[in-house]
C-alpha positions in Angstrom: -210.1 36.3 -203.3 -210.7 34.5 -199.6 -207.3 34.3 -197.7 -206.4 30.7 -198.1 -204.5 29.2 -195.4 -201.4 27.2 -196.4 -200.6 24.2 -194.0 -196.2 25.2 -193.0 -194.6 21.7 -194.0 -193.2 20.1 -191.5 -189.6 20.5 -190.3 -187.3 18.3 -190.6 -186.2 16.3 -187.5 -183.8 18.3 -185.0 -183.2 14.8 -183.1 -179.5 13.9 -184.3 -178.6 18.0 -183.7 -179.8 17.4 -180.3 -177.9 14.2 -180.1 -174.6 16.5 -180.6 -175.5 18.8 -178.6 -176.0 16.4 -176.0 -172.2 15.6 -176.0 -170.9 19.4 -175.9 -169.9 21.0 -172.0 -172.8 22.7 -171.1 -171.1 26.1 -172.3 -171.4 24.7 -175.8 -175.2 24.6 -175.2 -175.3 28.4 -174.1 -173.7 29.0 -177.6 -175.8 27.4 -179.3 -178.6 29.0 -178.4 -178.7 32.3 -180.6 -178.5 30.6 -183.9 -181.4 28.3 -183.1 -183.4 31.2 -181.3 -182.3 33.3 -184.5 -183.3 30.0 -186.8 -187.2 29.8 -185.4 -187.6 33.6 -185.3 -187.0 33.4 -189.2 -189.3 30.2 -189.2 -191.9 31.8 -187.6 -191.7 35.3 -189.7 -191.7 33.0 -192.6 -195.0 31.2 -191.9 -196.6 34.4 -190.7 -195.9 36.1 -193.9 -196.9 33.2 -195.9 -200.6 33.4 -194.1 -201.4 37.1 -194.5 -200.2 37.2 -197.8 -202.6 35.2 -200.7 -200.7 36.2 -203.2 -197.4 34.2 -202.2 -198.1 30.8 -203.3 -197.2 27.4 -201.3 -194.0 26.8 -202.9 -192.6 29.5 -202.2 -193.5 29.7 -198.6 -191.7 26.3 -198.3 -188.8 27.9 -199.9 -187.9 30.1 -197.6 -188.7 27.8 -194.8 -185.6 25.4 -196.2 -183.3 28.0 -196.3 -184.0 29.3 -193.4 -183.5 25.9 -191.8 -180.0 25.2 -194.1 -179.1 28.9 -192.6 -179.5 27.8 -189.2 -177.7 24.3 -189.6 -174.7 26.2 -191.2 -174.9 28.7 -188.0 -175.2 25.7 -185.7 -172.3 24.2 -187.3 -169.7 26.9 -187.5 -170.1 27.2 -183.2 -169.8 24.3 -182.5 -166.5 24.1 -185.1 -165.4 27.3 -183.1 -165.9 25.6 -179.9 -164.1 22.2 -180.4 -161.4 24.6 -182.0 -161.3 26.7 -178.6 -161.1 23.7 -176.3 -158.2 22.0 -178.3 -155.8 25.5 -178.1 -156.5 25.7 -173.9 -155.6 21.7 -174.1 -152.3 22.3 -176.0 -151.4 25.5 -174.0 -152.4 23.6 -171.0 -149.5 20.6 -172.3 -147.4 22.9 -173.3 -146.8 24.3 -169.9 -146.7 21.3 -167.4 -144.2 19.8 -170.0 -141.8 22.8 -169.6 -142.5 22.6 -166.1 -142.1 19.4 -165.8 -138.9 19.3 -167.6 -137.4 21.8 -165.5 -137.9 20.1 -162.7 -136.8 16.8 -163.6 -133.5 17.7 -165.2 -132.7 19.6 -162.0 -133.8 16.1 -160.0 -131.2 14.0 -162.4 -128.7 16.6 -161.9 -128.6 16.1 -158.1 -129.2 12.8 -158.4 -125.3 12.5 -160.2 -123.3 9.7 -158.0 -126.6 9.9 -155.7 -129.1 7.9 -157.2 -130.0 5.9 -159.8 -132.5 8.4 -162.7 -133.0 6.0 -165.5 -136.4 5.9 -165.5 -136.9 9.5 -165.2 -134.3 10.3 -167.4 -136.3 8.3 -170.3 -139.5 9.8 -169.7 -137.8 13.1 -169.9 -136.3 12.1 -173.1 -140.1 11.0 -174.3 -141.4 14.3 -172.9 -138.9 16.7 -174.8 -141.0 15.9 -178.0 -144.3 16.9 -176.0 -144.5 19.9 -178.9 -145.5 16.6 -181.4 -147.6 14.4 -179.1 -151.2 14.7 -178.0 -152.2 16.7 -174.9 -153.4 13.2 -173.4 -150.5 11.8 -174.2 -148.5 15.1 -173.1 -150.3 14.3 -169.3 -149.5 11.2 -168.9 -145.8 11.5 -169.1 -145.9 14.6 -167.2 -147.8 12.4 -164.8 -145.2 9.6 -165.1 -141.9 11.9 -165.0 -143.3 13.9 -161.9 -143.6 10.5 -160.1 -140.1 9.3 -161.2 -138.5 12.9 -159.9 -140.5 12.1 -156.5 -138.9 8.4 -155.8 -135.5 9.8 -157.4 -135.9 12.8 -154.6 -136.3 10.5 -151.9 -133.3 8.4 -152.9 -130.9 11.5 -153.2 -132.2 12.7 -149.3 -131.4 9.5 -148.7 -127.7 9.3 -149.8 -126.9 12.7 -148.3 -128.3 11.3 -145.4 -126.0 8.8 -145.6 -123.3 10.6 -146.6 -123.4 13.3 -143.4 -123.1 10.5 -141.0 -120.7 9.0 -142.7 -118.4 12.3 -142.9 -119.4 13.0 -139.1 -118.0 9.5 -138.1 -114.9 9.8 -140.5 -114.6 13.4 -138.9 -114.8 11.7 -135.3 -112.7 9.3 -136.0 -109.9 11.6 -137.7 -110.2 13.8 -134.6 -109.7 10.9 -132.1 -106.7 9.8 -133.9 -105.2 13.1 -134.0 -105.7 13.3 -130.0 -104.2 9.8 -129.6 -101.1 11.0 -131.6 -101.0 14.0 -129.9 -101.2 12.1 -126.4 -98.3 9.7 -127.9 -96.2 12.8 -128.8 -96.4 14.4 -125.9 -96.1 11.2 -124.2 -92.6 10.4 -126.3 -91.7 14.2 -125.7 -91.9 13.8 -122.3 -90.0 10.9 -122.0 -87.6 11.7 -124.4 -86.9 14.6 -122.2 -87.0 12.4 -119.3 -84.7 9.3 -120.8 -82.3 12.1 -122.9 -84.7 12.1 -126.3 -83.5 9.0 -127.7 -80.2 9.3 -126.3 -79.4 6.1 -123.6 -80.1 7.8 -120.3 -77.1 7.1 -117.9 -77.2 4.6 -114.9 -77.2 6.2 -111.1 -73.8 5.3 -109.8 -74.6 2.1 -107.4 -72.1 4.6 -104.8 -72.8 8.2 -105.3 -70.2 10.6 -103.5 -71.0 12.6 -101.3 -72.0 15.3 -103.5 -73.9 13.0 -105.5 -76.1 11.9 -102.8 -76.7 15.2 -101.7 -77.8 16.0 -105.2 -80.2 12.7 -105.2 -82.3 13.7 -102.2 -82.5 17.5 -103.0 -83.9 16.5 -106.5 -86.1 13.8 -105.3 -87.4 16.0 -102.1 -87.9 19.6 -104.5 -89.1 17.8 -108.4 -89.7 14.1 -107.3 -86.9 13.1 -110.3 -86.3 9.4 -109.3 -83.0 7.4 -110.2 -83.2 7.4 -113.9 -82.9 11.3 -113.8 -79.9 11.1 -111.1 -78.5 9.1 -113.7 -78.3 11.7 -116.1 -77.6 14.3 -113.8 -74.5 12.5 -112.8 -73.0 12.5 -116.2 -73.8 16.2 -117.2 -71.8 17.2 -113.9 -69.3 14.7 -114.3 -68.6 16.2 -117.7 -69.1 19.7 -116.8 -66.4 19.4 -113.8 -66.6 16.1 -112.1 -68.4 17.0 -109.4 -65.6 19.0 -107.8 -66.6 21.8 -106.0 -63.9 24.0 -107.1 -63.9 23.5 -110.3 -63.3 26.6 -113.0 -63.0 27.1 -116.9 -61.0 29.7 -118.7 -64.2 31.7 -119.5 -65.1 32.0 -116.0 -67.6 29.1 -115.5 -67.4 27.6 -112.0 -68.2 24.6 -109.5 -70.0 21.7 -110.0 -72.7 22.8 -112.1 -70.1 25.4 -114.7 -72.2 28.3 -113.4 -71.5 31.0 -116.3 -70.3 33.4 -114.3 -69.9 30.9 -110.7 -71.0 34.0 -109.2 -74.6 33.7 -110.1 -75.1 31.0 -107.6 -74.8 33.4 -104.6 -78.7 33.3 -104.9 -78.5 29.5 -103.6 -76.4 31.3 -100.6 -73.5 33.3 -100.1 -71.0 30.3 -99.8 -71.7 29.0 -103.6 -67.8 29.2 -103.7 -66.6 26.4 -101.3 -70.5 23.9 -100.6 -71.5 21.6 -102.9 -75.0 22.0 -101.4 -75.3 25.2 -102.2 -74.1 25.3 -105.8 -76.1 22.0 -106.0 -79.3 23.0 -105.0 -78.5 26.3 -107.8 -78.2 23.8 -110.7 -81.2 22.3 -110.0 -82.6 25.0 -109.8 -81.7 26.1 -113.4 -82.0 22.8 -114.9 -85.4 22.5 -113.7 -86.1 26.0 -115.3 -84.6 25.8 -118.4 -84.8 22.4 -119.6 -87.7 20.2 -117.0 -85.4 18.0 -116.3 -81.9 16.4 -115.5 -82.2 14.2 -118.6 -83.5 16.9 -120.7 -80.2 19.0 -119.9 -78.3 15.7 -120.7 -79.6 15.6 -124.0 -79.3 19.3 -124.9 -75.4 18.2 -124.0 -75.3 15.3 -125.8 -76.6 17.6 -129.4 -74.5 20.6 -128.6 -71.8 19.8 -126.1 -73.1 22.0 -123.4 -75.9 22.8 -121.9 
């Protein structure tokens, strides 16, 4: 019996699998490759068999040329099945974490922005984005795209109102502190003249015709702590109530002379005749007014509280 040759049917059209193909990433293509290699390796064994062997007849030789094609299809199917399933997971694991980190990032934005700013808008595409787990991963992006936007403007406003704020504080700080030195400058101010004018208490009037002791007592005060007439004023009444400016003056527990030295003896530092001139035990008094209490009317108003000084 001759060999006969049998004439391979032609396949069918491969046009709308390259159409598909067409729209896959280009690593779809490389995966694609093995079953269609595989497919017209089994083709081609199929026809070559059919050809040295006379006894096969034509129908079956076109047998196994459809199923090798159905295998193939079925091959070519399931990869690119696998692949669109493949892309999808890295699209929802990809939405999945810029929505968390997203989220993260914008509640900490309205947190800061309490009293700050105003985070409507943010906060209500954060409310939208908390059910990214049931929305698409396009839809997913764009409210992480919308919400990351939102946190930047709701940023900007919160710099702003600390901004704000510090200068604020540092002027209310300024201002506080400027006070406080004014009132300080006032107290001492009042202090100063209270202990000048007797510290609220009606400073006396100089005598319009001083004694003799008197005017010795003006011009030493006037020459050594330039007091002026409203503390000679005072300084008159202490000594008038402490012994009336006489010289010789003495008190049952041993104070003595014009200013009540306690004992009179301590104004033999002023000189060794502190018992009989009025200069001397003058210029003493002064001398421990000026210590103890800065001035005549200071030592007027300690007299006026506790009936001495």
């Amino acid at each position: 019996m001759q060999n006969q040759t049998l004439e391979t049917p032609n396949e069918p059209t491969s046009e709308s699998a390259t159409t598909r193909r067409a729209r896959n990433q280009a690593g779809a293509s490389r995966r694609l490759r093995t079953p269609l290699i595989t497919a017209g390796a089994i083709i081609a064994v199929g026809a070559l068999v059919g050809s040295g062997y006379a006894v096969q007849s034509n129908a079956d030789a076109a047998a196994r040329v459809e199923q090798t094609r159905v295998l193939a299809m079925a091959a070519e199917r399931d990869s690119v099945q696998d692949l669109a399933v493949d892309h999808g997971a890295v699209l929802d694991a990809r939405a999945d974490k810029q929505a968390k980190d997203t989220l993260s990032v914008a509640n900490d934005t309205i947190a800061a922005a309490q009293g700050k700013a105003d985070a409507t808008a943010l906060a209500t595409s954060v409310a939208a984005l908390h059910a990214y787990e049931l929305l698409s991963p396009s839809k997913v992006f764009e409210l992480v795209d919308t919400a990351q936007a939102q946190a930047g403007e709701v940023k900007k406003a919160v710099a702003e109102a600390d901004r704000v704020a510090a200068e604020q504080k540092a002027k209310a700080e300024a201002e506080a502190k400027a006070k406080a030195e004014a009132a300080a400058r006032e107290a001492e101010a009042a202090e100063s003249s209270g202990s000048g004018s007797g510290g609220g208490v009606a400073a006396p009037s100089a005598p319009a015709n001083p004694s003799a002791a008197q005017a010795i007592a003006r011009d030493m005060m006037a020459a050594r702590y330039g007091w002026g007439e409203d503390q000679f004023g005072c300084l008159v009444a202490l000594w008038n109530r402490e012994s009336g400016w006489n010289v010789y003056a003495s008190n049952p527990s041993g104070a003595y002379g014009i200013p009540q030295a306690l004992p009179g003896s301590k104004m033999s530092t002023a000189g060794a005749d502190w018992a009989t001139n009025p200069a001397t035990q003058i210029s003493w008094g002064l001398g421990y007014i000026a210590g103890r209490y800065g001035s005549a009317c200071g030592a007027w108003n300690t007299s006026e509280t506790q009936g001495w000084y």
